[in-house]
C-alpha beads as a LAMMPS data file, in Angstrom:
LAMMPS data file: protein, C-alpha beads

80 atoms
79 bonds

1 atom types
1 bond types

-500.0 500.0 xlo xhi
-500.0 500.0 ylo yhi
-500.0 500.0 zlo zhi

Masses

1 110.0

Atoms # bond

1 1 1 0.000 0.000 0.000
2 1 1 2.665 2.106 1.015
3 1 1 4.845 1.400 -1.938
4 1 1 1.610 2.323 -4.670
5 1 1 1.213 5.827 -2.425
6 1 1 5.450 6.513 -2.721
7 1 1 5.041 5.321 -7.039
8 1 1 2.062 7.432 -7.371
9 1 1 3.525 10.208 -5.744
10 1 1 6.811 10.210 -8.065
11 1 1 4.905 9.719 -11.155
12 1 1 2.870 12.786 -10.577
13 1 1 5.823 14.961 -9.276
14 1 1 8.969 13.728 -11.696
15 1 1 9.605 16.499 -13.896
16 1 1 11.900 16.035 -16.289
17 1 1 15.390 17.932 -16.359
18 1 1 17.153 18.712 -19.599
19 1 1 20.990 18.720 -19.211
20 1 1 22.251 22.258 -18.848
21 1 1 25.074 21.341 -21.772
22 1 1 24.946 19.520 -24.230
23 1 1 27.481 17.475 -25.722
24 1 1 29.142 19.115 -28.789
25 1 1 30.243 15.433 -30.299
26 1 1 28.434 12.668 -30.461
27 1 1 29.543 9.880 -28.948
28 1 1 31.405 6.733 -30.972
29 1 1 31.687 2.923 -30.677
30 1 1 35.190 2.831 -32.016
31 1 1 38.320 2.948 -29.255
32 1 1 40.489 6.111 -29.449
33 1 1 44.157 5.557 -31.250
34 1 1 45.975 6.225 -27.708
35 1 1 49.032 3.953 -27.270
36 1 1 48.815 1.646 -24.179
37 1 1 49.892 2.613 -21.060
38 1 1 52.070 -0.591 -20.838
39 1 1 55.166 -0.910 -22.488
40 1 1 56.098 -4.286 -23.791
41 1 1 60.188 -4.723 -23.270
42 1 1 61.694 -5.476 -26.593
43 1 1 65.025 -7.027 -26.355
44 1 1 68.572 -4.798 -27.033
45 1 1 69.383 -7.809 -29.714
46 1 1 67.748 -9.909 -31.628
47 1 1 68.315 -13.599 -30.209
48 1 1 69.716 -15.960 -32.773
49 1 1 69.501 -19.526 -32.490
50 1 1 72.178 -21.583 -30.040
51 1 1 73.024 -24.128 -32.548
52 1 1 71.710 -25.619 -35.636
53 1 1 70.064 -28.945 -36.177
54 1 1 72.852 -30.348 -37.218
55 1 1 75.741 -29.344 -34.461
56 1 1 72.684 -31.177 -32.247
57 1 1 72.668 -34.047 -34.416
58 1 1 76.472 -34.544 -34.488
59 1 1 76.638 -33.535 -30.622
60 1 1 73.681 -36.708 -29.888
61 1 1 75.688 -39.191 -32.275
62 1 1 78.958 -38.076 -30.624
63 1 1 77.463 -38.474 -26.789
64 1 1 75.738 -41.747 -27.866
65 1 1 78.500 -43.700 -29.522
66 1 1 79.585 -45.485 -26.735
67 1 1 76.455 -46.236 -25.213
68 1 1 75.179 -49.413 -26.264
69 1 1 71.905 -49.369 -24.286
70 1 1 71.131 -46.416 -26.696
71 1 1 72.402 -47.635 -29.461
72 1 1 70.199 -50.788 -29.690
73 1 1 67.257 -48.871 -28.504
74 1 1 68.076 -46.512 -31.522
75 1 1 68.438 -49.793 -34.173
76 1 1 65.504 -51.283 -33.236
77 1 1 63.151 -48.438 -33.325
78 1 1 64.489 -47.237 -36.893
79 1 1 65.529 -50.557 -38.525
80 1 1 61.825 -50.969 -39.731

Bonds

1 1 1 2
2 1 2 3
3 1 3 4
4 1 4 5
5 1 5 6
6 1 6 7
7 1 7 8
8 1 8 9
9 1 9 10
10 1 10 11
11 1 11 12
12 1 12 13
13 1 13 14
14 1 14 15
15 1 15 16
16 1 16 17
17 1 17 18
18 1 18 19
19 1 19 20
20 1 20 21
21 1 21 22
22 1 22 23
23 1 23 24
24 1 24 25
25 1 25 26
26 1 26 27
27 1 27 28
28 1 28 29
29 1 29 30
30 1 30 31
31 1 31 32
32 1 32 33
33 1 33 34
34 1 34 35
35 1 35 36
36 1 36 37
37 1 37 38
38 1 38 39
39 1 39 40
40 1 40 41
41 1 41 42
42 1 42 43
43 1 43 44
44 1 44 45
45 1 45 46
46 1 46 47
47 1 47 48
48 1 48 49
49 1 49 50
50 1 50 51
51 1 51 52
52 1 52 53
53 1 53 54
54 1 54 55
55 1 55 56
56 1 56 57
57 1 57 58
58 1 58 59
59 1 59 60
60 1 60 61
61 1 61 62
62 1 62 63
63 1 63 64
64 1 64 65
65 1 65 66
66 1 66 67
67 1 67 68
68 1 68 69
69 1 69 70
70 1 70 71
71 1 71 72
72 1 72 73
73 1 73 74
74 1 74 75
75 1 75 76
76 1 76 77
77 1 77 78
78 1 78 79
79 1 79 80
């Protein structure tokens, strides 16, 4: 009951209130071309790779030579 007097009462008192200024551009959905805030750390140099595929291939034959557990393992996987 209360809460139909306190609606009532606003509906026949709300006046509505133009803004004193309006807005001289309208307003867009696009973002603005600012630059972010956070800077993403490039590095001084540009890395280069450690070693090529095949100083790794030469270093794995060269440390698995005289392994014969590995060796085996390595026939009998590619002998197929």
């Amino acid at each position: 009951m209360k809460l139909k007097k306190y609606n009532n009462f606003i509906k026949e008192n709300a006046v509505e209130v133009e803004p004193r200024v309006k807005p001289t551009t309208a307003p867009t959905t696009t973002p603005g071309k600012r630059r972010s805030p956070f800077k993403k750390d490039a590095p001084s140099v540009k890395p280069a790779p450690k070693a090529s595929a095949e100083d790794v291939a030469e270093k794995f034959i060269s440390l698995t030579k005289d392994n014969s557990y590995i060796q085996d393992m390595l026939t009998k996987k590619y002998s197929k």
